[in-house]
Residue, then its C-alpha position, 0 to 999 in steps of 0.5 A: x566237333x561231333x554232335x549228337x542230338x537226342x529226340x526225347x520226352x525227358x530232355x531236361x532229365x536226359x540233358x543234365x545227366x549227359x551234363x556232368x563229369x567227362x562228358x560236360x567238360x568235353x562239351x564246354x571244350x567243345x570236343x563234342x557236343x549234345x542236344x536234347x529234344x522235347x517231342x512234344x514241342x513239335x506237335x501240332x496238337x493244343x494238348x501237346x499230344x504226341x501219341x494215339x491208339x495203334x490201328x488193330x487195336x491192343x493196349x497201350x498207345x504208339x508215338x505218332x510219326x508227325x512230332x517225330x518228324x517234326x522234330x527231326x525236320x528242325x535238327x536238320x535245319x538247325x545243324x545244317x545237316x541234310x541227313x544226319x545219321x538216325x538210330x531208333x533206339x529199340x528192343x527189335x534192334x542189332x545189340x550195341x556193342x563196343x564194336x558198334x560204338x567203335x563204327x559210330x565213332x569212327x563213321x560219323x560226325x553227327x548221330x540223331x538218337x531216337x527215344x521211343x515210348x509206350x508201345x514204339x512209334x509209328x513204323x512209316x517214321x522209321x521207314x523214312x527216316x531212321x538208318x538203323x535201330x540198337x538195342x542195349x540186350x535182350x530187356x525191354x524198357x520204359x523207354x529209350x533214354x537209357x539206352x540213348x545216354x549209353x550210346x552217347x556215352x560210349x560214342x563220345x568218350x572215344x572222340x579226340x579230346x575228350x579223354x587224354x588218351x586213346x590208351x584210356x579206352x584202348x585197353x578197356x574191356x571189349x575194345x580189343x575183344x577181352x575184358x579188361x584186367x584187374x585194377x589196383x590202386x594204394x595202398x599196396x597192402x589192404x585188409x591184408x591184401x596184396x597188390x600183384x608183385x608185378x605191378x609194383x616192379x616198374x617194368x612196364x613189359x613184366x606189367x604190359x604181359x601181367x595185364x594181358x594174361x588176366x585180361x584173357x583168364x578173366x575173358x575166358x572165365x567170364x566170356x567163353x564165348x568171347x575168349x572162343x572168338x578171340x585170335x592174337x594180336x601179335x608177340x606178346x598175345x602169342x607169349x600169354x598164350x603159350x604161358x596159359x598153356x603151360x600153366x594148364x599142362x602144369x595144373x594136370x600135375x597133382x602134387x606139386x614138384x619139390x626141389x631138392x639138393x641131389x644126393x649120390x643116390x640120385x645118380x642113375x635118375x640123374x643119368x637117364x633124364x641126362x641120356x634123354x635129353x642127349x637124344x632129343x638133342x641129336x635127333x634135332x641136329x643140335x651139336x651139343x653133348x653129343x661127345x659124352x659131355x655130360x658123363x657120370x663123372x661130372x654129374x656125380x662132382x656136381x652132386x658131390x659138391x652140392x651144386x646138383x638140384x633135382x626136381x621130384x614128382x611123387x618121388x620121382x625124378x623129372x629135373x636135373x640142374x647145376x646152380x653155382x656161385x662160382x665165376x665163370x671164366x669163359x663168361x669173363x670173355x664175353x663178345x658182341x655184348x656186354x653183361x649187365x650184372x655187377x657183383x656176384x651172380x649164379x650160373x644154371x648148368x646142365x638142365x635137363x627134363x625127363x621125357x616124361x615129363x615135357x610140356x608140363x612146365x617143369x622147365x620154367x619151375x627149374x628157372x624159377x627154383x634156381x632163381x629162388x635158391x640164388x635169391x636165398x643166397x643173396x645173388x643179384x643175377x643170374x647168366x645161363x649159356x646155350x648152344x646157338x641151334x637150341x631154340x628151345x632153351x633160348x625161348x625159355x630163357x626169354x620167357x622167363x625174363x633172361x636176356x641175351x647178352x652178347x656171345x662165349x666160347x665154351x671147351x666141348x670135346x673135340x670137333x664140336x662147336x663152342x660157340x654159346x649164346x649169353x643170357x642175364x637177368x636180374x633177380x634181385x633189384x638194388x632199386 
């Protein structure tokens, strides 16, 4: 059981308030438990007199070392700890922090929290006895109570038992080094407000990711100098990350990109953002359309039956894709897997971005166009297909929720490998 003592001229105040809610259920199930202290019942003096003028003159009055130790002496006897960890309660103290409250937690199984008044308390009490001294920031107080119930509070909440679960403080700002994301409770639409569509999805990773991404724009928003400090911990911090950056590159953007049908018009745009991603390819050693796949001729059939999509920038084009609700017949021979999707689905061929425009996220508004038309035409999945040595596409595919499905075999020109990595991902739920 971890215990706290609390050495104060308030215990009945202190007391009850530590009494109430989380905290009073905790100690009547004896997870923890929290005793206060009246100084001024240790003093020798008729007038239960605990404090005195400080030597050197000045105003105001300093707590006096014997009640203090008087009181401190008792504690150990009754607790039957020797020495129990003792922290003063001060303005000249190290902040606390949650990493502090974490150390507490963690190191000791008894704290003795010391509350000052008036000018402080006799140093040679602090000299003797106390271990370390806290102080809640850069203010002073009447007193030490407040900061002595923030500590015990913050310190008791992270014993075993006394919340259902560590993940209840876990996620919690400054736990981790952030501050915490947003909450939301029902109803789902209030005062015309939303709830984040990704909190009501029931994925648990699409929820897991929403929440770590506003837990590091709100650090970095409100606590620069947290965000500044703080290093990833792990997949998902690395995948927030990269996704933050490319939203900042899209935001140098000024309009915003518009998707529209190709027209034959497009043609020679088309083509050149083709050749562009050609050569990006090859120079990567990536043997796909490296044998004049994709020529004019099957750009020019996707544009004529309307399959063909550009993306623009003030006009300009800087994406190219092929969307189509035709089945796929290479995908009805998939291997080492098996598809998801019942009903029908569409197929993203033929991206490419202009070299132009890289790293400013207009790959993943390509995905989410596509997904978008597909969803208008009432399309439950979409699949994508992608040579085996093309990380770059496999990872935007996984970012953006696609997964890997097993493999397919494609017809490339002659002398070039057909082997495809299959992607799927459901965009409308039946749920």
């Amino acid at each position: 059981m971890y215990r706290i003592d609390i050495m104060t001229l308030f215990d009945l105040t202190v007391g009850d308030v530590l009494s109430e809610s989380i905290l009073g259920r905790a100690q009547e199930r004896r997870y923890i438990k929290i005793e206060t202290h009246q100084i001024r019942d240790y003093t020798l003096n008729k007038q239960k007199q605990v404090d005195d003028y400080p030597y050197g003159g000045g105003r105001g009055a300093v707590m006096q070392a014997d009640p203090l130790y008087q009181c401190w002496k008792h504690i150990c006897e009754v607790s039957g700890s020797e020495r129990p960890h003792t922290i003063y309660l001060s303005p000249c103290g190290r902040t606390f922090t949650q990493k502090e409250a974490v150390r507490l937690a963690r190191d000791y199984d008894h704290l003795v929290l010391v509350c000052g008044h008036y000018e402080g308390i006799d140093q040679r009490f602090i000299d003797a006895y106390v271990d370390e001294e806290l102080s809640l920031g850069d203010f002073v107080l009447t007193g030490g109570e407040i900061p002595a119930m923030a500590v015990t509070d913050a310190v008791c909440r992270m014993v075993p038992g006394v919340l259902p679960d560590p993940e209840c403080y876990e996620d919690e700002s400054h736990f981790n080094g952030l501050l915490e994301y947003p909450q939301y409770s029902r109803p789902e639409v209030w005062q015309g407000m939303r709830v984040p569509e990704a909190l009501l999805t029931g994925d648990h990773k699409s929820v897991e990711k929403w929440r770590r991404k506003e837990a590091l724009l709100r650090t970095k928003e409100r606590r620069p100098d947290m965000f500044a400090a703080y290093r990833s911990q792990g997949k998902l911090d690395e995948e927030v990350f990269a996704q933050l950056e490319r939203e900042e590159r899209m935001a140098a953007l000024k309009e915003p990109l518009v998707c529209r049908r190709a027209v034959a018009d497009d043609l020679p745009a088309v083509m050149d953002i083709i050749g562009q991603a050609v050569e990006r390819l090859g120079k990567a050693h990536i043997d796909q359309w490296q044998g004049g796949y994709p020529g004019e001729e099957t750009i020019g059939a996707d544009i004529a039956r309307g399959d063909g999509y550009v993306l623009t920038y003030e006009g300009k084009c800087a994406a190219f894709f092929v969307l189509s609700d035709r089945p796929e017949p290479c995908y009805d021979a998939l291997t080492d897997g098996k598809w998801h999707g019942v009903g029908p689905y569409g197929v993203i061929h033929r991206c490419a971005v202009a070299e132009a425009f890289l790293g400013l996220g207009v790959s993943d508004a390509m995905l989410a166009e596509g997904e978008k038309l597909a969803r208008g035409a009432g399309l439950g999945w979409m699949r994508v297909d992608t040579h085996r040595k093309n990380k770059a596409m496999q990872s935007l595919l996984r970012r953006n929720g696609y997964e890997y499905r097993g493999n397919v075999l494609v017809s490339p020109p002659e002398g070039h490998d057909p082997r495809r990595l299959a992607f799927e991902k459901e965009i409308i739920s039946e749920k």
